[in-house]
N, C-alpha and C positions, 0 to 999 in steps of 0.2 A: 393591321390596316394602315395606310398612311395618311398622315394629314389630311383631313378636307378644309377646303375654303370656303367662301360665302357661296351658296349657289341657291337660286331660285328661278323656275323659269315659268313663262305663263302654258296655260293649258286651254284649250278650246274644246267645248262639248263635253266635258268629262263632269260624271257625279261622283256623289260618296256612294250612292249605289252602284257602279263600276268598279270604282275602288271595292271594296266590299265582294261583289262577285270575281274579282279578279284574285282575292286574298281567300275565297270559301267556295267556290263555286257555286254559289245561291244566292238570289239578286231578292234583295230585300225594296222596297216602298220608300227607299230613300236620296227619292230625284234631285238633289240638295247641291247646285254645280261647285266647281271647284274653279278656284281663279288662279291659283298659282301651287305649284310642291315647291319647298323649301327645305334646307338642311341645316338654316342660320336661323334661328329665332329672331335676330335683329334686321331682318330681311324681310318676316313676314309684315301681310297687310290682310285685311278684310278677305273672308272668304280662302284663305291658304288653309291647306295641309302643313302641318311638317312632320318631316321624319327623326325622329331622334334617333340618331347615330351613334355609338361609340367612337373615340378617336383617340389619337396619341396622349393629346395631355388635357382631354375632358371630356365629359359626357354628356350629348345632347338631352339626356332625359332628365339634366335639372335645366331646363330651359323651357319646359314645355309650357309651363306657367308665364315664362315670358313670351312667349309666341302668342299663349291664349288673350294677351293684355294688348295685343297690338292686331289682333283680329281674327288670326286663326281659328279656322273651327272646327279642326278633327287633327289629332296627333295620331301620327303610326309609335309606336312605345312596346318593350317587349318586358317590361317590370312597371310596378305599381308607383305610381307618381301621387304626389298627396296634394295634387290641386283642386279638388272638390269637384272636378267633372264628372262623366257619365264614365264608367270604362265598359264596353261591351269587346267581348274575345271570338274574335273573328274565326279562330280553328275551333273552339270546341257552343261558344253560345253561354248561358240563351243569349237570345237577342228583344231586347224590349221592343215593343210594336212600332213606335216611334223615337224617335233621340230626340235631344234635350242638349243644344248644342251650350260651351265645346264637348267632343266627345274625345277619346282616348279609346282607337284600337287597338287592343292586342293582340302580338302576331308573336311566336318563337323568336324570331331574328330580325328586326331592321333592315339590316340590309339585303338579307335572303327576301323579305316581304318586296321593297324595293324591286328587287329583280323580278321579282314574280308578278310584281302590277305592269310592269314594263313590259316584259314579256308576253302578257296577256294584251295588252295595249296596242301593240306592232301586230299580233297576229289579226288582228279586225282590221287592221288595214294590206289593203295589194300593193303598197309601194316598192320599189325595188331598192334594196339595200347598197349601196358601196361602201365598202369599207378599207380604209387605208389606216399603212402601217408600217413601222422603220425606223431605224436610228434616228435618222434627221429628213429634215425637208416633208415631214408631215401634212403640218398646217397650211404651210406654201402649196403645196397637192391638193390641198382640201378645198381653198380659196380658189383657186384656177380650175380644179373641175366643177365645182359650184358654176361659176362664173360660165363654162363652156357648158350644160346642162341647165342652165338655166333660162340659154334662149331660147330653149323648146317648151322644157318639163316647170311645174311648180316643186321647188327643188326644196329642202330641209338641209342645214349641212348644221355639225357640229359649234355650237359658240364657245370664244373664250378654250378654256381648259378642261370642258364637259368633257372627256374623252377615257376618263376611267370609269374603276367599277361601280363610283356614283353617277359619276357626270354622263356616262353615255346612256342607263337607263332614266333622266333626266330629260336628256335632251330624246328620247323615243315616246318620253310623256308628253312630247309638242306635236307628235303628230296629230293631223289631223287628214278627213277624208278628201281635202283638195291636194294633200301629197301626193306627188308622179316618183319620186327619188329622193334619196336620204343621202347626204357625203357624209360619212362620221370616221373619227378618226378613232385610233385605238390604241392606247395607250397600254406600258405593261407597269407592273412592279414586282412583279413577280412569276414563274411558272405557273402557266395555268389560267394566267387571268385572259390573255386573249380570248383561249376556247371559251371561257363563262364569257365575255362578251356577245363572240359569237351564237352562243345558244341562245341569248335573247333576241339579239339583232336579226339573227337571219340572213347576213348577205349573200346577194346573187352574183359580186365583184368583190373580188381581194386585189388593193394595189399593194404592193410592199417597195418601197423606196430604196434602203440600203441597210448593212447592217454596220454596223461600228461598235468603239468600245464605249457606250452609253449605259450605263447600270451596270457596269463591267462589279463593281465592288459589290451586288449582291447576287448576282449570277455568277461571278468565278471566272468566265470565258466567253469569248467571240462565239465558238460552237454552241454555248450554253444561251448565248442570245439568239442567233440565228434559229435554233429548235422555237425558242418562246414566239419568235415572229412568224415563222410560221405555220403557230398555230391557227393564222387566218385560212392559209390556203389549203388545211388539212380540212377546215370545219365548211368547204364551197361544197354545196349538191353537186352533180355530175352535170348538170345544164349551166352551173355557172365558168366562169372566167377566172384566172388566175393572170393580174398582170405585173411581170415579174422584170426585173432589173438584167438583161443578159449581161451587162458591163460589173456586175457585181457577181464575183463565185459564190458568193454564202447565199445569196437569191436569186442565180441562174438555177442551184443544184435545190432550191425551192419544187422545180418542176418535176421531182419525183415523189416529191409528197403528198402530190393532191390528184382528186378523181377528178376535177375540174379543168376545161378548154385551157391551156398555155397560151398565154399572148406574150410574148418578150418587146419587148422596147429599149432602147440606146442607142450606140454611136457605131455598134456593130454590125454590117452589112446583111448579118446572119440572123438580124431580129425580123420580127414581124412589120416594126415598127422605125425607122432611124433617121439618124438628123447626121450632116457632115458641114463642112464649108461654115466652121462656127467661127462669128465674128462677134465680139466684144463693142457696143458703143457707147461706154462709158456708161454718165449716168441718164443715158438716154434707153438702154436697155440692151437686147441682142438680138442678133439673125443671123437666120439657119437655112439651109437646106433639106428638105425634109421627103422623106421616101417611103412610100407605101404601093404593095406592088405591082410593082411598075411605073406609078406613078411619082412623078416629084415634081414638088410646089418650092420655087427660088425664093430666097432670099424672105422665109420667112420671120417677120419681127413681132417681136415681146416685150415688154416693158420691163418682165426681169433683171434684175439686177446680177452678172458675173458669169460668165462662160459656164459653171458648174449650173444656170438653171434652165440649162437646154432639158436636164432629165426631168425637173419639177414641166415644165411646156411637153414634154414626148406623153408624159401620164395621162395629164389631163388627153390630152387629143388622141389617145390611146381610150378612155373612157366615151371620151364621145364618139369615136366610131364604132365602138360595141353596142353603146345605147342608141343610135341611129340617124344621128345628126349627119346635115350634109357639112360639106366644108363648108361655103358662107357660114354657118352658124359655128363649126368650131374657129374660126378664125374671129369672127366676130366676137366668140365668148372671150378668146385668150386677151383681148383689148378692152373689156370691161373694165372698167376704171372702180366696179364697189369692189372689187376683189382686194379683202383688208390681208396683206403680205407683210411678212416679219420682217425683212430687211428695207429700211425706206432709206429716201437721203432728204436731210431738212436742214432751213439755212442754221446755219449757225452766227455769234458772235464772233463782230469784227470782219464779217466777210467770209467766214469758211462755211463748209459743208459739212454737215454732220451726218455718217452713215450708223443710221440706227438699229442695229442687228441684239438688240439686249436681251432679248425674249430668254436663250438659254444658250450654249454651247456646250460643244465636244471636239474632241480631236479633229474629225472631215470638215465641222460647218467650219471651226476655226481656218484650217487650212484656205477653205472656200473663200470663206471672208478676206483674205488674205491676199488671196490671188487675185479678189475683186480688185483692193485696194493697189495691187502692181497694176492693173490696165488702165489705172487714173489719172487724168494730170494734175499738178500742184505738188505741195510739198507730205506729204503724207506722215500722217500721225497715228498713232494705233496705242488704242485705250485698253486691253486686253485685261480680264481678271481671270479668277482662280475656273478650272474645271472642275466639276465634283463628280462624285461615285464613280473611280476611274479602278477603284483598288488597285491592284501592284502593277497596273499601269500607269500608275497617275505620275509618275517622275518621267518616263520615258516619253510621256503625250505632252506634258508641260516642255519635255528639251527640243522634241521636236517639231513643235508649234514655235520657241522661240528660235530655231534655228531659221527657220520660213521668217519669221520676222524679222530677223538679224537682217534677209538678203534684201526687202520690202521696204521698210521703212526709213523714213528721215530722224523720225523721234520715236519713242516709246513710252508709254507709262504703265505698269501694273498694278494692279489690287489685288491685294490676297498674298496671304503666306506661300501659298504652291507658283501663284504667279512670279514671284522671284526667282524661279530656277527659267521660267520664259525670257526673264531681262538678261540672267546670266548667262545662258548660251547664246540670246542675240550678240552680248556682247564679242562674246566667244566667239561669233564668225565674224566677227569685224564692226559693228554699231560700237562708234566713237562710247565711250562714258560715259560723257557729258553730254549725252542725247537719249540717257536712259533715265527713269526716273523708277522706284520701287516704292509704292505706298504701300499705305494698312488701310487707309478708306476710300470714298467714295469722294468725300469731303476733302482728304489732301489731293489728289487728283483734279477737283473741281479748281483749287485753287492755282495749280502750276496751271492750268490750260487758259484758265483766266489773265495769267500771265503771259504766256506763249504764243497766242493764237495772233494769224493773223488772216488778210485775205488771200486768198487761195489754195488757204491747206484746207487738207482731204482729213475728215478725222472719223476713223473706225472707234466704234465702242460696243463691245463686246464681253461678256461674262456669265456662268453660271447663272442660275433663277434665282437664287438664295444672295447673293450679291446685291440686285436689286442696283442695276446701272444704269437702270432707266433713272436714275436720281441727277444723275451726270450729265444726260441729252437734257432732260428736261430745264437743269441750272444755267447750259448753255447755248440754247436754240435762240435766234433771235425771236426777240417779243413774249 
């Protein structure tokens, strides 16, 4: 299982007797509510559950003690913890009349328990599910149909990085019975894990984005990813949607996988859904043409950032014509201003603009980024680090990301050991030498910009999760 982060979210209406009936199916006398689930002991507060997980380099179940001291009052636990609480075993019993909190359930599995309260959770409620999925442009998708669904429905969408096999039964323990819709995203790390998303979730919408070489090193292959993504649209009932990439082969040929309605959306005339006459307005956003049948709306604009977020804008508006909005309202939604999007542009020092893309990268959003950064005026700069889990593509996606960079950029800098063969083939098609720079950190990068920058260069910073470049935007943003 991979790493979990800190995650806690709040809950509304929920008891330990839910919990409890959801874990045994037998609802004991213990109306006791719950304030928050947690996975961090140092996260809880008064009235939390946590769940003690297993994880790569430790084990929730010596923590439970520290959860119980900072106010938690029931741990889900699948072995014997020696904190002097109550343990009652939720699969086989007894069960004492009343609890004596903290309590300590025991379930076989953690995280199979996890699923199975979750599980249990969504089906009490009639919300309608969407569920999005894909290499890249996830979150962007997720925030934009949020934002277009929202001017109707009391919407639920995915927070943060909730979007695996912790994080998405997490973010289903927020429902509550004034949810209309749920945007949640789906994250994979493996074969298989869609579908177990899906059998909790339930979605009545599969979006799928694109497929890339993203997890390429524990999958093996493009084909090998494209199968795990869509396992969203294999797991849609026969009354749901499938809305699929026509501009992408590995997610047009999605549509013989599912018993579910096809809805296609992109730039080709042959979708359900398409956008043409795409203009670029810097970092004022983009506009589009947009066609629906028969119909077309000119010169539609978005605040997206880069010609590639025509297909993040077709999704969303793709989801709100199935869910049943008029246009005022998807047009209205796409200009929400909460809509929290990964790519920002924020000032920088000295007068530049810093385009803040750090969240994560791979080969397409790099390129994207890329291309962003050619439609800009000023002198352009590109902060580019290492791409990870690329397996034995990771030398070919590093040359030709730096070869796109070579044509783009003014200046260059790298981070990261892989990011070095990025500077050497920019140089390689022509980027002067002395306009490249090759670091090892975060911290030598922070200081050549510190020296370089002035007003009106354009600066991309971009890298990996594990990088962690947001160190970089943050050293040099103005204020």
């Amino acid at each position: 299982m991979k790493k979990n982060g800190g995650m806690r979210v709040a809950v509304r209406g929920m008891t330990l007797a839910d919990l409890t009936e959801a874990l045994s199916g037998r609802r004991p006398p213990w109306e006791i509510p719950i304030q928050h689930v947690s996975i961090d002991s140092r996260e809880c507060g008064d009235g939390d559950v946590f769940v003690a997980l297993p994880g790569e380099r430790t084990d929730g179940h010596r923590y439970v003690g520290d959860a119980f001291q900072r106010g938690a009052i029931a741990a889900l636990v699948h072995q014997e913890v020696s904190e002097g609480a109550l343990h009652v075993d939720l699969e086989r019993g007894p069960w004492p009349e009343s609890l004596k909190l903290p309590v300590c359930f025991r379930v076989s599995r953690t995280l199979e328990a996890l699923h199975r309260w979750a599980a249990w959770w969504r089906a009490r409620s009639p919300v309608r599910v969407i569920g999005i999925t894909g290499s890249v442009g996830k979150t962007s998708t997720k925030e934009l149909t949020w934002a277009v669904l929202s001017r109707r429905y009391e919407t639920l969408k995915t927070e943060g990085n909730l979007n695996s096999e912790v994080g998405l039964p997490l973010m289903l323990l927020r429902l509550t019975p004034r949810h209309q819709r749920a945007v949640l995203e789906m994250g994979m790390y493996a074969r298989g894990e869609i579908a177990a998303l899906c059998a909790i979730a339930r979605p009545a919408v599969g979006v799928i984005t694109l497929v890339g070489p993203v997890h390429l090193e524990r999958l093996g292959s493009i084909e090998a990813i494209a199968a795990a993504k869509a396992e969203l649209v294999e797991a849609l009932p026969e009354d749901g949607v499938a809305v699929l990439n026509r501009d992408d082969p590995y997610v047009r040929e999605m549509a013989g996988r599912t018993r579910a309605r096809v809805f296609f959306y992109g730039l080709d005339p042959e979708a359900d859904l398409w956008a043409d006459e795409i203009a670029s307005e810097g970092l004022e956003g983009i506009r589009f043409d947009l066609h629906y049948r028969g119909e077309t709306f000119r010169r539609v604009r978005v605040s997206l950032l880069g010609r590639h977020s025509v297909h993040t804008a077709l999704r969303a508006i793709a989801v709100g014509i199935l869910e049943g909005l008029t246009w005022d309202e998807i047009f209205t939604g796409l200009r929400d201003p909460r809509a929290q999007l990964r790519l920002v542009a924020v000032p920088g020092l000295q007068g530049s603009i810093l385009l803040d893309d750090t969240y994560n990268a791979s080969p397409p959003s790099m390129l994207a980024a890329l291309n962003l950064l050619a439609e800009l005026e000023g002198r352009k700069i590109a902060v580019l680090g290492d791409m990870l889990e690329l397996g034995t593509y990771e030398v070919e996606a590093h040359r030709l990301v730096g070869g796109r960079a070579g044509t783009v950029v003014d200046l260059l800098i790298t981070v990261g050991p892989r990011a070095r063969i990025i500077a050497r083939e920019a140089m390689a098609v022509g980027l002067p030498a002395d306009r490249a720079w090759a670091c090892d950190s975060n911290a030598e990068a922070i200081e050549i910009l510190r020296r370089i920058l002035k007003s009106g260069d354009v600066v991309l910073v971009k890298g990996s999760r594990g990088l962690r470049m947001e160190e970089i935007v943050n050293a040099l943003c103005e204020g």
